[in-house]
C-alpha distance (Angstrom), angle and dihedral (degrees) to the residues before:
residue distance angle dihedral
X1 . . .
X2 4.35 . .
X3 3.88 82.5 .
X4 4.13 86.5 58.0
X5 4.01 88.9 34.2
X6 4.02 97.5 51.3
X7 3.53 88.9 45.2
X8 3.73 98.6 61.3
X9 3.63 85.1 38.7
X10 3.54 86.1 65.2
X11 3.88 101.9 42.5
X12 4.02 86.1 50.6
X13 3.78 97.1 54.8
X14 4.04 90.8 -143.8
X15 3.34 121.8 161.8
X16 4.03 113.4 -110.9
X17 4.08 150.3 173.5
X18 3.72 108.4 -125.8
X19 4.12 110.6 -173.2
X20 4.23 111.5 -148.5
X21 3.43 104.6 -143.0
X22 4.22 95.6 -165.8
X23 4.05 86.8 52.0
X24 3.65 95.9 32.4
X25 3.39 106.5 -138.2
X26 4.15 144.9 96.0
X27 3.74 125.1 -103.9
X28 3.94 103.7 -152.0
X29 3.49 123.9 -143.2
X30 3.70 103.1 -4.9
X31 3.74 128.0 155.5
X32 4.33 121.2 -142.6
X33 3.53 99.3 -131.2
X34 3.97 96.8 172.4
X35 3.62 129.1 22.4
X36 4.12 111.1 -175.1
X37 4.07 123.5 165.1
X38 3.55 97.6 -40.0
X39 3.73 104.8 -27.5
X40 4.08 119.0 107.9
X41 3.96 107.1 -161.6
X42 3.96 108.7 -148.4
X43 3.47 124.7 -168.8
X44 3.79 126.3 -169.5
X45 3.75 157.6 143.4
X46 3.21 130.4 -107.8
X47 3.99 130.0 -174.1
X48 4.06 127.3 -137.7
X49 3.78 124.8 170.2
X50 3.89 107.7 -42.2
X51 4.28 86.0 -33.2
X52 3.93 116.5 101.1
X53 3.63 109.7 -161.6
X54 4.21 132.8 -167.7
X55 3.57 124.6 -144.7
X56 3.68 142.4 179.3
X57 3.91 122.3 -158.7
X58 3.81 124.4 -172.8
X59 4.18 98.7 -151.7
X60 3.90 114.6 177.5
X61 3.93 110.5 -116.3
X62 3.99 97.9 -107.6
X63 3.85 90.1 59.9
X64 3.88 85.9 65.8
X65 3.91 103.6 94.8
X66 3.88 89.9 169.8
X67 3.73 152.6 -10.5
X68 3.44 128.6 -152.3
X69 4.34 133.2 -173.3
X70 3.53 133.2 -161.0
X71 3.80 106.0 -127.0
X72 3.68 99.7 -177.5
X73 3.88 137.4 -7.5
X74 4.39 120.1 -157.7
X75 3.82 113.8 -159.8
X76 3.85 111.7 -123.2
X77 3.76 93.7 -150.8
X78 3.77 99.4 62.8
X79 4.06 100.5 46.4
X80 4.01 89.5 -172.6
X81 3.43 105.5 105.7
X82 4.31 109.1 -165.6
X83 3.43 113.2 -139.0
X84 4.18 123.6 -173.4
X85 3.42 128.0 -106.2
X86 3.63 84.9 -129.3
X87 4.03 99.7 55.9
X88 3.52 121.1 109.9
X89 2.88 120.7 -112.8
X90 3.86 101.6 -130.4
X91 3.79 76.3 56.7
X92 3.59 112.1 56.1
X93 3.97 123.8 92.7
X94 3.61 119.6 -126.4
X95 3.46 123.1 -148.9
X96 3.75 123.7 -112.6
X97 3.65 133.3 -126.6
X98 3.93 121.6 -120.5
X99 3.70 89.5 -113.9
X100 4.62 94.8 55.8
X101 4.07 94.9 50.5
């Protein structure tokens, strides 16, 4: 089943977090951009000081202990939340008072 997930990972181009469990540790907001037998190509950047630096890693698919994607992000700052006219209702999210989180 990660062998079917990492592939469409791949074909979509998404950005993810993919956790090696050998090294134990996280690369953050990779993207797959080759998946052959059982090697998963990574690429991603990584920040040090004032340098930003880009890396590709070629990991073989039983070090990958899990993968994780961002499906949506809400700013804090701007607490209106726009909604379509064309949302369901049953489908819309309300906002939440201070006092219900």
């Amino acid at each position: 089943m990660l062998h079917r997930k990492i592939y469409q990972l791949c074909q979509d181009g998404r950005e993810v977090c993919i956790f090696l469990r050998d090294q134990q540790r996280w690369i953050e907001s990779g993207r797959i951009v080759d998946f052959e037998g059982d090697i998963v190509t990574i690429r991603y950047e990584t920040e040090e000081d004032d340098e930003i630096s880009s890396w590709e890693e070629m990991v073989r698919l039983e070090s990958i202990g899990a993968v994780t994607q961002k499906l949506a992000s809400v700013s804090k700052i701007n607490s209106e939340i726009t909604v379509s006219d064309e949302c369901p209702e049953a489908e819309q999210i309300h906002p939440q008072s201070p006092e219900q989180e």
